[in-house]
C-alpha positions as CSV (number, residue, x, y, z in Angstrom):
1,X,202.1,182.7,223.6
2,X,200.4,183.5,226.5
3,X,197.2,182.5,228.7
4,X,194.3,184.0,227.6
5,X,195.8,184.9,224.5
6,X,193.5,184.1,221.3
7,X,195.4,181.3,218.7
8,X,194.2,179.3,215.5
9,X,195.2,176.0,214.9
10,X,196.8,175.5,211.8
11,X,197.9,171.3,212.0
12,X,195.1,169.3,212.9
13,X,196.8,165.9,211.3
14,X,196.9,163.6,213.9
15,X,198.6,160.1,214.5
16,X,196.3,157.2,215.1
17,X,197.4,157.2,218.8
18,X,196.9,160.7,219.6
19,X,193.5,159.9,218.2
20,X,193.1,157.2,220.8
21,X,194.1,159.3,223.5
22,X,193.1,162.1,223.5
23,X,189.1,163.1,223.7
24,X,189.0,166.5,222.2
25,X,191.1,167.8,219.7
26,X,191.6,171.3,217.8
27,X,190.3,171.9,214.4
28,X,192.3,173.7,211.4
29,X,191.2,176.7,211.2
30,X,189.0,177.0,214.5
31,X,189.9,179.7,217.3
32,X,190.9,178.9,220.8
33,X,191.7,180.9,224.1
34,X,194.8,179.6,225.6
35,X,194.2,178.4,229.1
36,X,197.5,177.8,230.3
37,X,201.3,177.5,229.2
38,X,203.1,174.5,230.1
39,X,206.7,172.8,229.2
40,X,205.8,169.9,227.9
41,X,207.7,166.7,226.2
42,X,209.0,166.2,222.6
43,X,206.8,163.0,222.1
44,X,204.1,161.3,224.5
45,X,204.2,158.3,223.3
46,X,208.3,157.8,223.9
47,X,208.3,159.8,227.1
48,X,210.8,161.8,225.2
49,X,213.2,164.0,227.4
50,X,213.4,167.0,225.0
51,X,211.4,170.3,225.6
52,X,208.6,172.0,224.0
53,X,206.0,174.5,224.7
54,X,202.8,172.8,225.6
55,X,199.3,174.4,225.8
56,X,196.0,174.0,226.9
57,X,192.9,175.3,226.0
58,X,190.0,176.7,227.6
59,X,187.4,175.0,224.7
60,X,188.7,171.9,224.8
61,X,189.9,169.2,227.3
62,X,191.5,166.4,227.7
63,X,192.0,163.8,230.3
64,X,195.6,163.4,232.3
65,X,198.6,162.0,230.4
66,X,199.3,158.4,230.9
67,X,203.4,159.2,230.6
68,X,203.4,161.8,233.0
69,X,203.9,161.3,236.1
70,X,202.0,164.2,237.7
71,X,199.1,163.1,235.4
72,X,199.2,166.5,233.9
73,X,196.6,166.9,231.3
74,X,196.9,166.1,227.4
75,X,197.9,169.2,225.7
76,X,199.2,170.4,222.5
77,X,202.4,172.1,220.9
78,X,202.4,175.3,220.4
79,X,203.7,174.8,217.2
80,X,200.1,173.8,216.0
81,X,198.7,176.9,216.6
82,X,199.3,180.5,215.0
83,X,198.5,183.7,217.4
84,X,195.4,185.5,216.3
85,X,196.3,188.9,215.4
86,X,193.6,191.1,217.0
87,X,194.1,194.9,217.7
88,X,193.6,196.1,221.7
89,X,190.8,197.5,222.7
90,X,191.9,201.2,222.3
91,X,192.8,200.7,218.9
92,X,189.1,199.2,218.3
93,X,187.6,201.9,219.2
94,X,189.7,204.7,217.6
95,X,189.3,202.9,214.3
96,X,185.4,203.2,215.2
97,X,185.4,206.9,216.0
98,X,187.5,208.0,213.1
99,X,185.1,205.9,211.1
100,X,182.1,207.5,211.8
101,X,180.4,209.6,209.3
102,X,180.0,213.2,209.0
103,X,176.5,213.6,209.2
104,X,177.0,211.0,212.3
105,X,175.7,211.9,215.7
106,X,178.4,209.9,217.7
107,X,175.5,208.0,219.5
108,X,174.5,204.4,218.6
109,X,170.7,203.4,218.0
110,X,170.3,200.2,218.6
């Protein structure tokens, strides 16, 4: 995963205390633009010294974590979230033009 990259969550279950923490949190099912990529801990609450990839999103946010000690702001695993499969721009359009009809101009009327 990458930043700016387009994801849908796909846990949104939720301890009570994440719940307390936390002001904003994703939705199942919901899309979100990833705004940054972080290494982040196992488990908050524990200050747990094992490794996982953290993100944070540009729709929602969250103030700083109260176990960090650069008060880095609340994230969430990447595990929660699936990448959005979208096709590049060139592809977009390709798909468009070979679409088009033959009595089709090639010009779009709004």
């Amino acid at each position: 995963m990458i930043k700016g990259q387009k994801v849908v969550c796909i846990n949104d279950t939720f301890p009570d205390l994440i719940r307390a923490l936390y002001k904003q949190l994703p939705v199942k099912g919901t899309t979100y633009t990833i705004r940054e990529v972080f290494l982040g801990r196992e488990k908050i609450v524990k200050g747990g010294d094992s490794a996982t990839v953290g993100l944070l999103l540009v729709e929602l946010r969250n103030g700083p974590d109260p176990f960090h000690a650069g008060k880095q702001e609340l994230g969430f695993t990447s595990e929660r979230f699936a990448p959005l499969e979208e096709l590049p721009a060139e592809e977009i359009a390709e798909e468009t033009f070979a679409g088009a009809g033959a009595g089709d101009s090639g010009y779009w009327m709004n």
